[in-house]
C-alpha positions as CSV (number, residue, x, y, z in Angstrom):
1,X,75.6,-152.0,91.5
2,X,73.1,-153.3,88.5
3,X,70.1,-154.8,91.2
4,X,66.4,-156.3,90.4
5,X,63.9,-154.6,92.4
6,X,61.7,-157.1,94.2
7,X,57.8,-155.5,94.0
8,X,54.7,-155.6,94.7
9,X,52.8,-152.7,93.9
10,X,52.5,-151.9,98.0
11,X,54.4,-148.6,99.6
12,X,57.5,-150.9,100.9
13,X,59.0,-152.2,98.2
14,X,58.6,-149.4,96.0
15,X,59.9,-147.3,98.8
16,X,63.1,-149.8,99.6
17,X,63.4,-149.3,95.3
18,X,63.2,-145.3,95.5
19,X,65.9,-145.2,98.1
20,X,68.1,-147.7,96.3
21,X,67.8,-146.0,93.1
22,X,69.9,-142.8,94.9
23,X,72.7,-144.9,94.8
24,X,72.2,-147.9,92.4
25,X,71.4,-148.7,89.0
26,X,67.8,-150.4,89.2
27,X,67.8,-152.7,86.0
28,X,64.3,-154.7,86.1
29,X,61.6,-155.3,88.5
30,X,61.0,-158.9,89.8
31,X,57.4,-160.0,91.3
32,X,56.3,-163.4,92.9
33,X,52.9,-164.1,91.6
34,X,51.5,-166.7,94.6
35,X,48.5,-169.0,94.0
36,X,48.4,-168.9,97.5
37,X,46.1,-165.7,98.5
38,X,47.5,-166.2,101.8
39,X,51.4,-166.7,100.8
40,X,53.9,-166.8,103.6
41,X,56.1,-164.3,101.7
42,X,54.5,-162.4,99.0
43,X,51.6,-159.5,98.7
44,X,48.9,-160.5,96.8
45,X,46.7,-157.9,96.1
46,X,46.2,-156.1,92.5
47,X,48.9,-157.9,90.9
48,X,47.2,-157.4,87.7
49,X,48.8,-154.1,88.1
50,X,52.5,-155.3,88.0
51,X,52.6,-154.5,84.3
52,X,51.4,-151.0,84.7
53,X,53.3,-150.2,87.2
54,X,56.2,-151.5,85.0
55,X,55.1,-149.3,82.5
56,X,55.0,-146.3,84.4
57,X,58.6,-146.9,85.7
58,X,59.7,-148.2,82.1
59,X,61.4,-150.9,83.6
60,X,61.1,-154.7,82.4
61,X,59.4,-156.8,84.5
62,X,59.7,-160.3,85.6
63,X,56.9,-161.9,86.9
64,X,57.4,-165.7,88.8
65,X,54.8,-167.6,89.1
66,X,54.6,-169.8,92.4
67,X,52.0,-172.1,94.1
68,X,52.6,-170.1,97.2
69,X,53.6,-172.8,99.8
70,X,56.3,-172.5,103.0
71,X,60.0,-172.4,101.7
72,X,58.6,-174.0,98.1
73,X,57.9,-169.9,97.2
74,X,61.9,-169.4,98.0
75,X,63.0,-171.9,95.8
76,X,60.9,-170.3,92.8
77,X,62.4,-166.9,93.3
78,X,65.9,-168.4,93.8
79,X,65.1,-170.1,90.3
80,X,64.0,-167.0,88.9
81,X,66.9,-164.8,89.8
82,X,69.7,-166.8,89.2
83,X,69.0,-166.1,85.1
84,X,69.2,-162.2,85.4
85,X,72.8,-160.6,85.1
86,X,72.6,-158.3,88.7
87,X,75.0,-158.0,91.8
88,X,71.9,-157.6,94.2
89,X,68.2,-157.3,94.8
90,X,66.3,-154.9,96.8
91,X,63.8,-155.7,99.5
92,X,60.6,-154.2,101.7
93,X,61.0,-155.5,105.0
94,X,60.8,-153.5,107.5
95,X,61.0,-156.1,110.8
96,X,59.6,-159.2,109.3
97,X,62.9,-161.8,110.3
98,X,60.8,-164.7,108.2
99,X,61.4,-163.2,105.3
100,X,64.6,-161.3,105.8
101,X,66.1,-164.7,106.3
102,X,64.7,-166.1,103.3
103,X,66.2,-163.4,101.4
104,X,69.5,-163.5,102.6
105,X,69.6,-167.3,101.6
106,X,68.4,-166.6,98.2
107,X,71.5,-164.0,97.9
108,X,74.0,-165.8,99.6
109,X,72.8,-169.3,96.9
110,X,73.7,-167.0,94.2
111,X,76.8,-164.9,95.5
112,X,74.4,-161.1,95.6
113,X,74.0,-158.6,97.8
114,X,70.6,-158.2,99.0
115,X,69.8,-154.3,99.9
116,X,66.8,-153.6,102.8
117,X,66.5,-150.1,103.2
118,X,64.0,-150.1,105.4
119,X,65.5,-152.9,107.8
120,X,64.6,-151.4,111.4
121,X,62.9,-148.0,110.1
122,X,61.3,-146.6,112.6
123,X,56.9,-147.2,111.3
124,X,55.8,-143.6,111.6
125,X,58.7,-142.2,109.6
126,X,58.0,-144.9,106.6
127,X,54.7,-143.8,106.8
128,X,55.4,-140.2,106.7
129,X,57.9,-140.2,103.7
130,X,55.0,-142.3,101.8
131,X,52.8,-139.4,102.2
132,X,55.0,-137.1,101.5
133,X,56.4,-138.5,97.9
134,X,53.8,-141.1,97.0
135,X,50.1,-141.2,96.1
136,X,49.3,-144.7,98.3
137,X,45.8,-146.2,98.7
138,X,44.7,-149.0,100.8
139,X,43.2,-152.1,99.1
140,X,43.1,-154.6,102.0
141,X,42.7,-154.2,105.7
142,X,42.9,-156.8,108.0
143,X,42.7,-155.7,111.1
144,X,40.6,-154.2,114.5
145,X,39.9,-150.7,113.7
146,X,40.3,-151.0,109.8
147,X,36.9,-151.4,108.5
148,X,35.9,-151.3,104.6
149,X,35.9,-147.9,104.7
150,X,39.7,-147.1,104.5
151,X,40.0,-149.2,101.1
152,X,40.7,-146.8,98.4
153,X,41.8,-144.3,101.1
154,X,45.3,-142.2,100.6
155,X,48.1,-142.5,103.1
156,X,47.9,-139.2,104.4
157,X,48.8,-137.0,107.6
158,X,45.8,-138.0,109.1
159,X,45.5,-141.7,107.8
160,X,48.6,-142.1,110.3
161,X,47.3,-140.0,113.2
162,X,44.7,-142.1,112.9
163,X,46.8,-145.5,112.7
164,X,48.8,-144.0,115.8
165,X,45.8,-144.4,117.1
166,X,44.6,-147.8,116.4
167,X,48.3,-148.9,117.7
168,X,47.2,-147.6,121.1
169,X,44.1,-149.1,121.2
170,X,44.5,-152.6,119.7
171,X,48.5,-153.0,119.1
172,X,48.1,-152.7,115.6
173,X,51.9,-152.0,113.6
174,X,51.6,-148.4,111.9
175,X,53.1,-149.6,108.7
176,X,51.1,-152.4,108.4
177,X,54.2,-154.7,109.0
178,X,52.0,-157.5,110.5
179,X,49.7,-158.0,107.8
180,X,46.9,-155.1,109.3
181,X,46.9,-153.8,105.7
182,X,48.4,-153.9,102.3
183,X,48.6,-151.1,99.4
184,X,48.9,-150.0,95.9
185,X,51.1,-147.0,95.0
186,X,49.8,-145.0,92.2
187,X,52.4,-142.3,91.4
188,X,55.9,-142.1,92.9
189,X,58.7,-139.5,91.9
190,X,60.3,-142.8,89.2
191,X,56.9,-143.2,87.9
192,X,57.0,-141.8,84.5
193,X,53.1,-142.1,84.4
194,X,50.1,-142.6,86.9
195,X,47.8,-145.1,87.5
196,X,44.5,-143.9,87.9
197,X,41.7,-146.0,89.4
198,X,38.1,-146.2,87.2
199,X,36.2,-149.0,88.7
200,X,36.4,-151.3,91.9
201,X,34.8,-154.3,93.8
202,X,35.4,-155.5,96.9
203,X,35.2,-158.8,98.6
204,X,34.9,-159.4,101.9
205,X,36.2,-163.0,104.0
206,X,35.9,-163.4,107.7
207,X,39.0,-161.7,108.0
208,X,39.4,-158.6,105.5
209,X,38.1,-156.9,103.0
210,X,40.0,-156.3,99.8
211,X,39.5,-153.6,97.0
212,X,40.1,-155.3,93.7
213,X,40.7,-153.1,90.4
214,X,38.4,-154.0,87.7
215,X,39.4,-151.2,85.3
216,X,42.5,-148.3,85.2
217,X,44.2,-146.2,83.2
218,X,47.9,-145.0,82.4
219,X,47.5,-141.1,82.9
220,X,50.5,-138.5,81.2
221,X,51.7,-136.5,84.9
């Protein structure tokens, strides 16, 4: 099938979009670009990245601008999607039924398939293959037990010991499913380039602390 990957620059979606590359012919990326910092449905870290990351897979890229509100962000995908010539889209969820449902309504409104490859993966085993194939950092952590000090860290073994952890102690999900953290994927084996991090604030709220990019660059691998 020709399908639009649905990203954000976090480890999910690019994951769901490695795994349904094996099989399917990924013809353009699609992002939700929220006003809403706190959308319902969307990541909002970094998205100033989108169009690198595009540029490292050398796929177009179609960006959708929303104000971010309940079911109002559906509607603006639904709008969006219903232009491009595809027979599905690809999605990140891993247990989230809140937005699994939305999606499913957005396909069946426009006769698609919608592809989750991650649907009901077990946490630990996401987490692993990211560190395995991926170079993922955290940018926001929200969460007990996730301080400032992971932003900018790498998924690694220990990263998810460590998270392993954290779920024993405070019931935190190990892939981050309930909003504990969000991420930005550097490299991946579709990247055709990496991005590579120069300069970084971060800004804290009551609630997390988020590593925001000030200034990258588009490395040769």
């Amino acid at each position: 099938m020709r399908v639009a990957a649905l990203i954000s620059g976090g480890k999910d979606s690019m994951l769901a979009m490695h795994i349904a590359a094996e099989k399917h012919e990924i013809v353009c990326l699609v992002s939700a670009i929220p006003e809403n910092p706190e959308s319902y449905m969307f990541h909002t870290p970094n998205l100033h990245l989108l169009d690198a990351i595009a540029l490292c897979l050398d796929r177009p890229i179609y960006k959708v601008p929303t104000p971010g509100k309940e079911e109002e962000e559906v509607e603006d995908l639904t709008k969006a999607l219903q232009v491009l010539k595809i027979d599905g889209i690809v999605i990140g969820g891993i247990e989230s039924e809140y937005q699994r449902s939305r999606f499913a309504k957005v396909c069946e409104k426009l006769g698609i398939e919608m592809l989750a490859p991650l649907w009901h993966v077990e946490p630990e085993k996401i987490m692993k293959e990211v560190a395995e194939n991926f170079e993922v950092i955290f940018v926001r952590t929200a969460a007990m037990g996730l301080d400032e000090r992971w932003l900018g860290r790498r998924i690694d073994e220990n990263a998810i010991e460590e998270l392993k952890s954290l779920n024993k102690k405070y019931g935190i999900h190990v892939a981050g499913e309930g909003g504990e953290f969000e991420t930005l994927v550097l490299d991946a084996p579709l990247y055709r380039k990496r991005i590579a991090i120069k300069s970084y604030s971060i800004v804290k709220d009551a609630n997390s602390s988020t590593m925001v990019v000030k200034e990258f660059a588009i490395e040769d691998k």
